[in-house]
C-alpha positions as CSV (number, residue, x, y, z in Angstrom):
1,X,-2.3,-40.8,-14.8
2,X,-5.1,-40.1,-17.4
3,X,-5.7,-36.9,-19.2
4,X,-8.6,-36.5,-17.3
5,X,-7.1,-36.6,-14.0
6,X,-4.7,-33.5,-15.0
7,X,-4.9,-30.2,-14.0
8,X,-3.1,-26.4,-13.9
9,X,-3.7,-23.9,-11.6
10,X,-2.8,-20.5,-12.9
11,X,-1.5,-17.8,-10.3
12,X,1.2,-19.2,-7.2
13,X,-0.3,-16.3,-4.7
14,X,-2.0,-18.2,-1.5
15,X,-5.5,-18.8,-3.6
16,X,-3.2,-20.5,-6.0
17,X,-0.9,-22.6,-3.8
18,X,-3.6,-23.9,-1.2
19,X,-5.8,-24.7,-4.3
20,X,-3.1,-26.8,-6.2
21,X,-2.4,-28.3,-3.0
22,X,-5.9,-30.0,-2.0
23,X,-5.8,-31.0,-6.0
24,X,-2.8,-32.4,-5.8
25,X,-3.6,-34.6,-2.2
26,X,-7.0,-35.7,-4.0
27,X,-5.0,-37.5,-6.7
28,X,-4.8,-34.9,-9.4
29,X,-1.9,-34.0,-11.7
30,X,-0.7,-30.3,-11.0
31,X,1.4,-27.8,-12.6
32,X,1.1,-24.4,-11.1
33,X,2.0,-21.8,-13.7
34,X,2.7,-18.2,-12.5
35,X,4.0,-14.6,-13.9
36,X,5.8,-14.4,-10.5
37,X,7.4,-16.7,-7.9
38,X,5.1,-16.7,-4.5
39,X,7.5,-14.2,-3.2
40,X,6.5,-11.9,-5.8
41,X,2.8,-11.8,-5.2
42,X,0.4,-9.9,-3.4
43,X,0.0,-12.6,-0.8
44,X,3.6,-12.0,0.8
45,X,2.8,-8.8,2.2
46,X,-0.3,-9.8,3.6
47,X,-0.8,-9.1,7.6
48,X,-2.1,-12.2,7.1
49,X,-4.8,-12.8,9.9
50,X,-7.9,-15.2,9.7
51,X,-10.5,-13.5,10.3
52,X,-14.5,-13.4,9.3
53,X,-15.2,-12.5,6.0
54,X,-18.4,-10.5,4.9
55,X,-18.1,-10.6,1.1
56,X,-20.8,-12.0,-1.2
57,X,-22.0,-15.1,-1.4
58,X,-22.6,-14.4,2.0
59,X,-23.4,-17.8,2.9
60,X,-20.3,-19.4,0.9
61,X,-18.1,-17.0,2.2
62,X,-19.2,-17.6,5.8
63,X,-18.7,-21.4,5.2
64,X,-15.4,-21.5,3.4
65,X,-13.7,-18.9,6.3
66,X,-14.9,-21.5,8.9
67,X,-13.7,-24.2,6.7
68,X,-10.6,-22.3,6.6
69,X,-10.3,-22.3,10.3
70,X,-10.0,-25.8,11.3
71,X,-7.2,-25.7,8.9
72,X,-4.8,-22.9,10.4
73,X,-5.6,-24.5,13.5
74,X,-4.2,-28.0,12.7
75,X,-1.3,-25.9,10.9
76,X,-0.5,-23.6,13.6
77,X,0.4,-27.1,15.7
78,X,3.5,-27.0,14.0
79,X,5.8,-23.7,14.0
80,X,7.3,-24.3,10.7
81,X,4.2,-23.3,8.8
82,X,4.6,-19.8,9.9
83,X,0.8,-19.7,11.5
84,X,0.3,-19.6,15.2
85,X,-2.7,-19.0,17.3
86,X,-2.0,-15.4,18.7
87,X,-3.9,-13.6,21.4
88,X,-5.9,-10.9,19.6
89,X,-7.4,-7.1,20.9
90,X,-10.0,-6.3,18.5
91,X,-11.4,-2.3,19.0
92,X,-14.0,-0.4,17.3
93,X,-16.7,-3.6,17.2
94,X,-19.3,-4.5,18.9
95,X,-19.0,-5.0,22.8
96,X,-20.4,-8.2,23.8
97,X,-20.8,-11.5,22.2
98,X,-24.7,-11.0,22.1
99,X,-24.2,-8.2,19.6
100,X,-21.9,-10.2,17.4
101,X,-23.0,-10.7,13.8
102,X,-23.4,-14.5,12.8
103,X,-20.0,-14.2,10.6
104,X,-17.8,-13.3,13.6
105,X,-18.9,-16.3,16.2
106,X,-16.7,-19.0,15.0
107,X,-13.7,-16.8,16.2
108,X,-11.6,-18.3,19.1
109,X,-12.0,-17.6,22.8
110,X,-14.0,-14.3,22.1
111,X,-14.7,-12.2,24.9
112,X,-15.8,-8.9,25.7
113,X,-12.3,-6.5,26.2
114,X,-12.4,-5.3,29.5
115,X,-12.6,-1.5,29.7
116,X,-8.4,-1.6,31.0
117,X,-7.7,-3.6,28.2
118,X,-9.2,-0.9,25.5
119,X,-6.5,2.0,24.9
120,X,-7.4,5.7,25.1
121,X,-9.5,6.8,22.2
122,X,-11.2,3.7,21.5
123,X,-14.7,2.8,21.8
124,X,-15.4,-1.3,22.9
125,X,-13.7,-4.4,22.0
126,X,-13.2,-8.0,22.1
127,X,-10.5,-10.6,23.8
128,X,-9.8,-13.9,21.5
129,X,-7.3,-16.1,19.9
130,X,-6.8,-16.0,15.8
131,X,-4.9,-17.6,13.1
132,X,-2.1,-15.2,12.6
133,X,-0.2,-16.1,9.0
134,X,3.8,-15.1,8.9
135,X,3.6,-15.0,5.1
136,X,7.1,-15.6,4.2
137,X,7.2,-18.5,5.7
138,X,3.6,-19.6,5.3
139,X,4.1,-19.4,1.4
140,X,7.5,-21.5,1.8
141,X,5.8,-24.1,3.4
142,X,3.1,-24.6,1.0
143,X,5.7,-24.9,-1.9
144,X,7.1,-27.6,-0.1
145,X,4.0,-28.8,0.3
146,X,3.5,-29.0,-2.9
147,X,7.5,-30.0,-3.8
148,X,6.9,-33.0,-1.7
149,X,3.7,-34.2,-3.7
150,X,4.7,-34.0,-6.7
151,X,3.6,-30.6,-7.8
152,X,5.9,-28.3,-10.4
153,X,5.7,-24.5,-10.0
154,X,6.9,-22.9,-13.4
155,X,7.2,-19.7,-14.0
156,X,5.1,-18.4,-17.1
157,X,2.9,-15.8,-18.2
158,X,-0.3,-17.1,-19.2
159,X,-1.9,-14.7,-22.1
160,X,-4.8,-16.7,-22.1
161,X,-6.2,-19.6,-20.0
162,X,-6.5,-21.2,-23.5
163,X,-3.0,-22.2,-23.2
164,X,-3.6,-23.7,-20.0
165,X,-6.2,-25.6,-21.3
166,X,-3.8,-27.0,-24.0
167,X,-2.0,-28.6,-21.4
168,X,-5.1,-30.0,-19.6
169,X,-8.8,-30.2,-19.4
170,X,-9.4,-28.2,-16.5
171,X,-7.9,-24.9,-15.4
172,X,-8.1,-23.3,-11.9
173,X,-7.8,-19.3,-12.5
174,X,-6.0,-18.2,-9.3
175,X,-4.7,-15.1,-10.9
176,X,-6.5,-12.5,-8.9
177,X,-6.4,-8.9,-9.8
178,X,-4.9,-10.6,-13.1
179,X,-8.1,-11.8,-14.0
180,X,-9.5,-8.0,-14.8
181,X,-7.6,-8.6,-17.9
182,X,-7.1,-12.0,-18.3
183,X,-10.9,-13.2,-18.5
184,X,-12.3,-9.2,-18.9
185,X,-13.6,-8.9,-15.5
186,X,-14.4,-5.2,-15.4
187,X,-16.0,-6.3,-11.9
188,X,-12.4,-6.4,-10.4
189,X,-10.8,-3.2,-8.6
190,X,-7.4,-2.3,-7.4
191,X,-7.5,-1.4,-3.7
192,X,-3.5,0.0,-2.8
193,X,-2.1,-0.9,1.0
194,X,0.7,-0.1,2.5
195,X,2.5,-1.8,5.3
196,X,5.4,-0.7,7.8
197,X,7.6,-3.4,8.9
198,X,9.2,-3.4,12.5
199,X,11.3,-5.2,14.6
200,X,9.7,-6.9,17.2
201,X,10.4,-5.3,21.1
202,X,8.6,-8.3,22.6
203,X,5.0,-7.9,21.4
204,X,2.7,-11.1,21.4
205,X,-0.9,-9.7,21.3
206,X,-2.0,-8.8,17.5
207,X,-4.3,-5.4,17.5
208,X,-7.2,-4.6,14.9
209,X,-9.2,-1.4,14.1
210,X,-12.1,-2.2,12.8
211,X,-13.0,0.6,10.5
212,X,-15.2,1.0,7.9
213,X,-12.9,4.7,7.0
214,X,-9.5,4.6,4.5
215,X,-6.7,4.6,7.4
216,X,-7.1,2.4,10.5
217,X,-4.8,0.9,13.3
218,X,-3.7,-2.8,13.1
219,X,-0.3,-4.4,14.0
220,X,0.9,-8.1,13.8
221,X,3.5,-9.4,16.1
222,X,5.6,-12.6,14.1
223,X,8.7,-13.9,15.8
224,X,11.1,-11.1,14.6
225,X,9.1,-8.6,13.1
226,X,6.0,-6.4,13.4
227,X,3.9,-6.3,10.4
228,X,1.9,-2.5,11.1
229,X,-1.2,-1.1,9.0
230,X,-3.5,-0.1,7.8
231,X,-4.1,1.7,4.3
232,X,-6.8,0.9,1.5
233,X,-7.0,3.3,-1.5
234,X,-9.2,2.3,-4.2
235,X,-8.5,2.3,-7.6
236,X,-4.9,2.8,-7.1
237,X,-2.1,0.6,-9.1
238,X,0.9,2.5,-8.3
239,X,2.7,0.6,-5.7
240,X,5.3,3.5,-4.7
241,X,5.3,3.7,-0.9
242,X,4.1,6.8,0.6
243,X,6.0,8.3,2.9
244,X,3.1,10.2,4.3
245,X,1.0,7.1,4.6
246,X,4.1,5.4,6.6
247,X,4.3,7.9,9.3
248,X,0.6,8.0,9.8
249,X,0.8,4.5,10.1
250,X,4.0,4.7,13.0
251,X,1.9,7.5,14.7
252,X,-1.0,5.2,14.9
253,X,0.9,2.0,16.1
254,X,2.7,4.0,18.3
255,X,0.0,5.7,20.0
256,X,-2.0,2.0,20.6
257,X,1.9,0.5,21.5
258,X,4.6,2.1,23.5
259,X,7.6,-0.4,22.8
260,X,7.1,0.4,19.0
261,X,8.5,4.0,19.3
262,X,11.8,1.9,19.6
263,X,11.5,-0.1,17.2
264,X,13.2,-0.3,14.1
265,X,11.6,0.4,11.1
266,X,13.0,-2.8,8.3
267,X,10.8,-2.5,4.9
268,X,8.1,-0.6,3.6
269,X,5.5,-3.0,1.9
270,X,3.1,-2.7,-0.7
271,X,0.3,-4.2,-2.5
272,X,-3.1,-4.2,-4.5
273,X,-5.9,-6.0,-3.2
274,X,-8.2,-7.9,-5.7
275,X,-11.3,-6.4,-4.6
276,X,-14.5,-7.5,-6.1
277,X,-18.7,-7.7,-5.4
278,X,-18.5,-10.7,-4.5
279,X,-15.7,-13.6,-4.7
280,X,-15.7,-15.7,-8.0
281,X,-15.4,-19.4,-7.1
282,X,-17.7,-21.2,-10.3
283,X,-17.3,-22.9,-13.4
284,X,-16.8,-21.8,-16.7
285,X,-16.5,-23.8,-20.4
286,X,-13.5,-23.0,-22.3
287,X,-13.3,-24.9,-25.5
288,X,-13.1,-28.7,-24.7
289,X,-12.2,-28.1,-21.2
290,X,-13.3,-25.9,-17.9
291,X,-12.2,-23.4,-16.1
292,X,-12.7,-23.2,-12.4
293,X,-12.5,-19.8,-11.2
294,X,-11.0,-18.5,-7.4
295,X,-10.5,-14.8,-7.6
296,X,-11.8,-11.6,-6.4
297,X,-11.2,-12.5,-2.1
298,X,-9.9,-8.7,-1.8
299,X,-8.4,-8.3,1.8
300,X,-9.7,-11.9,2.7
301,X,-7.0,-14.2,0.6
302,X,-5.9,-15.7,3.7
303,X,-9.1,-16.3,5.6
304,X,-10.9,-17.5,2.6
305,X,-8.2,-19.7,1.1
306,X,-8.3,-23.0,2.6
307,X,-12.6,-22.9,2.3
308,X,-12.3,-22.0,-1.7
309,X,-9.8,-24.4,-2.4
310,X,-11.3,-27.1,-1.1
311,X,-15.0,-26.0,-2.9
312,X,-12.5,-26.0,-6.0
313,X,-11.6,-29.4,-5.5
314,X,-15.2,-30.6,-5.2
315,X,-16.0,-28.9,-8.5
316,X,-13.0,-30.4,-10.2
317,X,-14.0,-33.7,-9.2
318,X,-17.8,-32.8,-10.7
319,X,-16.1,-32.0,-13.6
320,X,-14.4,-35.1,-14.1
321,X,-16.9,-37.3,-13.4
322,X,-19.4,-35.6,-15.7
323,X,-16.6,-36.1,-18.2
324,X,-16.0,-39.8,-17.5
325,X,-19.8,-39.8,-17.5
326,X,-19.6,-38.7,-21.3
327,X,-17.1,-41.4,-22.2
């Protein structure tokens, strides 16, 4: 394989290993080099479900979510990805389909919530079906997506995409909050959350506040564990848990859910969110080679990931052509 036809992908979080994997399946040479193994990152302790995403470009964002729809679909037809299609109770949106904002209609099976299906306290809500990610297990499976094509992970702290781009002539910065320091983007914020993991009593149905306010209720049922929210502080780095924050969170979850009250609390989990304007997914000179950028998704990683890394691989392939073009 030419020179040309190499390239590394910087960051091994779930921007990083979707994005080295459609490389990889369109014929590229990868090498994913990351500070942190994919259990390390951010993207572990994600809820993780797909869901609509109303960042900027609004019009990109809403494509590459749908995009990234049809793909948890085909992957939640096999178990072993770690993503199923789980009922969903969304409260605190609108009530009826006709009020839905164009973002939102690509979801699943949504209904209007019945007014015996809302609990106590609760305004409206909506009935559907939604990609729900076990991210464990989902990141697993892409490393052995990308084991069985050919792909290495190293683990490396990259300084500077520079030295990436000594090894090839086209670098995919996946490094998320990473990037506020790596490439000077003063646009990216730190957002803290904090997550209270249960044991599963039996739940199937996923809940969802949504909130526009700093605290809201949200729990994720996976096979043997119940992933409970939600927290988002902005501009804070430490990721301490807060024991305050975690039995707010187990009065909320408790209030919505019975069978939790019996449940056994497993792990406390934390994490910054790379929150910024709007998601960076563009292309950027650097020396002799390019840099394509896929950062800044905030809580949206997941929904957004299969939609960017595909537009990544479409650039990449721009690239190279312009660049056999040349010769």
């Amino acid at each position: 394989m030419t020179r040309a036809e190499q390239a590394v992908v910087v960051g091994a979080g779930v921007s990083g290993l979707t994005t080295a994997a459609c490389l990889a399946e369109a014929g590229w040479a990868v090498q994913v080099w990351s500070a942190e193994p994919p259990h390390s990152t951010t993207s572990v302790v994600a809820g993780a479900l797909w869901g609509p995403s109303f960042l900027e470009p609004m019009a990109k964002t809403m494509s590459w979510t749908n995009r990234s729809l049809e793909d948890f679909v085909a992957l939640a037809r096999d178990p072993a990805t770690g993503v199923r299609m789980a009922p969903a109770l969304t409260v605190g949106g609108p009530a009826s389909t006709a009020e839905i904002p164009p973002q939102a209609r690509s979801i699943p099976d949504l209904r209007p919530a019945g007014v015996d299906e809302v609990p106590p306290g609760f305004g409206g809500g909506s009935r559907a079906t939604m990609p729900l990610v076990d991210m464990p297990r989902y990141l697993d499976h892409l490393a052995g997506r990308l084991t069985e094509l050919g792909v290495e992970l190293e683990e490396r702290t990259v300084r500077s995409l520079d030295e990436a781009a000594g090894a090839a002539p086209v670098v995919i910065n996946c490094t998320g909050l990473g990037s506020r320091d790596l490439v000077d983007d003063a646009e990216l914020e730190p957002v803290f959350g904090q997550h209270v993991i249960l044991s599963n009593p039996g739940l199937d149905v996923l809940f969802m506040e949504l909130a526009m306010t700093d605290e809201w209720t949200s729990f994720f049922p996976h096979p043997t564990r119940v992933v409970c929210g939600g927290v988002r502080i902005a501009g804070r780095t430490d990721r301490t848990p807060d024991p305050d924050l975690t039995e707010r969170i187990l009065s909320r979850v408790r209030a919505v859910e019975p069978r939790l009250h019996d449940a056994e609390v497993i792990d406390i989990e934390t994490g910054i969110r790379p929150v910024r304007s709007a998601v960076r997914v563009e292309v950027e000179r650097l020396g002799d080679a390019h840099v394509v950028h896929n950062y800044g998704h905030g809580g949206n990683g997941v929904s957004l990931s299969w939609g960017c890394a595909r537009e990544v691989a479409t650039l990449a392939l721009q690239l190279r052509d312009e660049s056999a073009g040349r010769l």
